[in-house]
N, C-alpha and C positions, 0 to 999 in steps of 0.2 A: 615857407614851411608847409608840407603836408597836412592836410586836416586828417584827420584819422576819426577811429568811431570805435565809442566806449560803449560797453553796458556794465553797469555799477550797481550793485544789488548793496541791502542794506545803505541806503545812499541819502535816509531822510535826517541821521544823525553823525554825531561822533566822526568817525575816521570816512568814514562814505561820504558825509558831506561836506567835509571839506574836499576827497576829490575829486566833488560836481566842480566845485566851486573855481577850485585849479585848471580842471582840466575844459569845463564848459567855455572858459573865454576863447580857446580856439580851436573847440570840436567838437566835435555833435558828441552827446553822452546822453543815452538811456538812462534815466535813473529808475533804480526799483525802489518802491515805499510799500509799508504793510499796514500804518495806520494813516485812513485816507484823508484826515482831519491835514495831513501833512502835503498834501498832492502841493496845494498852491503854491508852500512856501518853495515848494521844489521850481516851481514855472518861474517863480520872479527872478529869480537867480539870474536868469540868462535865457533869451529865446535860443539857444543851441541846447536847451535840455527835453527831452522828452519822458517825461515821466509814466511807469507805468507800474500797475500794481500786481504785487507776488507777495503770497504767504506762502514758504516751505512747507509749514506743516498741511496746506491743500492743495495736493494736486491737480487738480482743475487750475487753478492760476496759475501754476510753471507752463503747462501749456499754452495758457491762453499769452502768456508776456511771450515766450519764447515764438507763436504765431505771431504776437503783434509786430515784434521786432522788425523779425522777418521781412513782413508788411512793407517796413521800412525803408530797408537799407539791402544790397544785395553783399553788405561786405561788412565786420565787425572786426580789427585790428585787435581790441582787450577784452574778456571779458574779466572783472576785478569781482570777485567773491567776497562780500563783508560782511553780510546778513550771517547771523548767529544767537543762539541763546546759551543758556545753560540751567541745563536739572541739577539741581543738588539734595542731598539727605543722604540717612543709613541705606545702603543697599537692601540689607532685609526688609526695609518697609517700601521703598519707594516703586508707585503705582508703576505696571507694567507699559499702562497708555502713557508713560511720562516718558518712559526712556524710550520707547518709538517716539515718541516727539521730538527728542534729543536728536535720535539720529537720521528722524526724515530731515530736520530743519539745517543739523551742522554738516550733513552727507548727502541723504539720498534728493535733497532737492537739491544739491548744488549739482549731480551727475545730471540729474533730467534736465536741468537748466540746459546745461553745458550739451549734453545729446541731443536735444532742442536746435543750438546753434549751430554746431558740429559741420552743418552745409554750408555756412556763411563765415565761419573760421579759419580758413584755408589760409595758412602763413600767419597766422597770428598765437596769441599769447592768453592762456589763462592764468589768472593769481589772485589765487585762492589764501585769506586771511586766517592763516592755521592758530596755532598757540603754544608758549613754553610747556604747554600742560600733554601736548603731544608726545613730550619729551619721557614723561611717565607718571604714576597714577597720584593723583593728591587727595588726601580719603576727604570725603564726603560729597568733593565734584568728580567721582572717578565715571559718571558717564562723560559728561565732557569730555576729560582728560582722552575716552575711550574713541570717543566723535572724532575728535583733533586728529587721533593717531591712523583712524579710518578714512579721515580722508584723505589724509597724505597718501597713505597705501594705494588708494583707488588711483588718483590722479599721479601719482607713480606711475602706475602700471600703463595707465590710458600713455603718457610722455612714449614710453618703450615701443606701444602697440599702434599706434596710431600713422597715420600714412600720409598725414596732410601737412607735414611739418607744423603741428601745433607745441608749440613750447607751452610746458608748464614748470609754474613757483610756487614754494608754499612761503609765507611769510608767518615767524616766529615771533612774535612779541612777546617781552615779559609783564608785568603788570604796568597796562595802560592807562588815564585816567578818562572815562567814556561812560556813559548814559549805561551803558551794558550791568555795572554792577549794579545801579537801584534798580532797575527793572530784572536782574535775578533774585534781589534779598523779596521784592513782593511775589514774582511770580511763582517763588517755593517757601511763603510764608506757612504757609502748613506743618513745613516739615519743623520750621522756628522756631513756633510758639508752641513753649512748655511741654518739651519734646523728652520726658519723661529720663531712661539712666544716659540720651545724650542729649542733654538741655547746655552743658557745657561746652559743648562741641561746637553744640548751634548758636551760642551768645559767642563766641570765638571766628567761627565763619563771618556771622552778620558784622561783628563792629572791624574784621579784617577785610570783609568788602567794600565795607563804610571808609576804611583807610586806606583802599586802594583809588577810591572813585576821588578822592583827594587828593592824594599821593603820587600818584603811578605815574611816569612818563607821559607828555603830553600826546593826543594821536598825532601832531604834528610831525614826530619823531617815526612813525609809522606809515604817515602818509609819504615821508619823504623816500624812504627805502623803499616804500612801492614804485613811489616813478620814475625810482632810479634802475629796477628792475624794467620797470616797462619802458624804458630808452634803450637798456643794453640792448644790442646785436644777438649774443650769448650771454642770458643771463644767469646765472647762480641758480641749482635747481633749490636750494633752499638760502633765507636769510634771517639771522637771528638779532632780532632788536630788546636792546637793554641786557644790563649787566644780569639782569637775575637770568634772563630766558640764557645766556652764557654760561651759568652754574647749573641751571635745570641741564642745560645739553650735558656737562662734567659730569655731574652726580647720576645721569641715567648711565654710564658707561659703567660702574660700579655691579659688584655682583650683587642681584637685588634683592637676596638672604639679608646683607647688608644697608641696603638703602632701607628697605622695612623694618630693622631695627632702630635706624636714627632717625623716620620719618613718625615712629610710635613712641620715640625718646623726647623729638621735638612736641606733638598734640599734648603729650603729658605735662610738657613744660609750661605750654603756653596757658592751656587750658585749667592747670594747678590742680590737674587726677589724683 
C-alpha cells in the first residue's frame, strides 16, 4: 500500500484525533494543534506524526505551518480541515472582533492554509469539516451557521477554478458528540450569563449544547465518512452525516418565509416565551 501524506488541522481532539490516530499507523500525517500544552500528546501517538502549531485566528501561524510543511514533504495527498469554533449570542450585541474571529478561524484560515499548500497539492484532495448548520440559519449561532455556508461557497468555487486537479469535500455532520461544545458554552459565556430580555434563550442554547456534547453521534461516525471520501477515486462533492444534518438539508429547501415561522414557533416552545 502507498504511504500518502496528511495534514490534519484541529488534530489535538475530537474527530481530528482520532484521524492522527487511524491514519498515522501508515502515513506520515502533519498534525495541527492550537494549544501547545497538547504538542506531546500528539508525538506519542506514532513517530509518523508531525506535529505543528496553527491558530486561525493569527495569521502569522498559517504561514509559518504551511512554510514548515513545505519543509517537509514535496507532496501532500489530503489536506483534512477540522479546526473550528463557534461565536454565539444576539446579533445586536455581539462584538464586531467576535464575528472576524468566527470567520477568520471557520474560512479565511482554512483558504490561506490551503493557498499555502496549493504547490504541493497537485492531484490530491481537500476535506474541509463543514456543518448541518451550513444548511441554514439557527438563531443565536447564525455566525456559524454563516462560516459553514462560506466556506462551502469558497471551496466550491476554488473545485471549478482550479487547474491542478485538486478535488474538494465538504463533510455535513449533524450534532456530533466532541470537546467543540464545552469549549463554545465558556468561550461565549459573556453572552450566557444573565443576558437580560434573552436570558431564556441563552439557559436553552447552554443546556442544548450540554445535550449535545452527550448526546450527539459519536466523531467516530464522522471520522469514518471522511476516510471513505479520502479513498474514493471520485468523491461526493458533499457528505451528509446523521439524521438531523438529513432534515436540516429538507427543511433548508423550504421557502424560508416559512422556515422562519416554525424556527420562531419552535425557540418559543422550547424556551416557554
Amino acid at each position: 500500500m502507498k504511504t500518502k501524506t496528511y495534514v490534519i488541522t484541529g488534530a489535538s481532539s475530537g474527530i481530528g484525533k482520532e484521524l492522527v490516530e487511524i491514519l498515522s499507523k501508515e502515513n506520515i500525517v502533519f498534525a495541527g494543534f492550537r494549544n501547545k500544552e497538547q504538542e506531546a500528546g500528539l508525538r506519542i501517538i506514532s513517530p509518523n506524526i508531525y506535529p505543528f502549531y496553527i491558530d486561525y485566528s493569527k495569521p502569522n501561524t498559517i504561514k509559518y505551518a504551511a512554510d514548515y510543511i513545505s519543509s517537509k514533504t514535496t507532496h501532500v495527498d489530503t489536506l483534512i480541515n477540522v479546526a473550528g469554533c463557534v461565536v454565539a449570542g444576539p446579533i445586536e450585541d455581539i462584538n464586531i472582533d467576535e464575528l472576524r474571529r468566527q470567520f477568520n478561524v471557520n474560512v479565511f484560515g482554512h483558504i490561506e492554509l490551503a493557498q499555502g499548500l496549493i504547490p504541493i497539492l497537485n492531484d490530491g484532495k481537500i476535506i474541509n469539516v463543514s456543518s448541518m448548520a451550513s444548511f441554514g440559519i439557527f438563531p443565536f449561532i447564525s455566525p456559524y451557521c454563516a462560516s459553514k455556508r462560506c466556506l462551502d461557497m469558497f471551496f466550491n468555487s476554488f473545485l471549478i477554478e482550479n487547474k491542478k486537479n485538486i478535488k474538494v469535500v465538504s463533510i455535513k455532520p449533524g450534532v456530533i458528540s466532541t470537546p467543540l461544545w464545552g469549549k463554545s458554552i465558556a468561550e461565549n459565556s459573556k453572552y450566557f450569563d444573565n443576558y437580560g430580555d434573552y436570558s431564556a434563550e441563552m439557559k436553552y442554547i447552554i443546556a442544548n449544547a450540554q445535550k449535545n456534547a452527550r448526546n450527539g453521534l459519536p466523531a467516530k461516525k464522522v471520522v469514518n465518512v471522511i476516510l471513505k471520501a479520502d479513498k474514493a477515486v471520485n468523491p461526493k462533492l458533499s457528505y451528509t452525516v446523521g439524521f438531523d444534518a438529513f432534515l436540516a438539508n429538507w427543511f433548508s429547501k423550504l421557502p424560508l418565509s416559512l422556515q422562519n415561522k416554525i424556527i420562531k414557533l419552535g425557540m418559543k416552545l422550547k424556551c416557554k416565551l
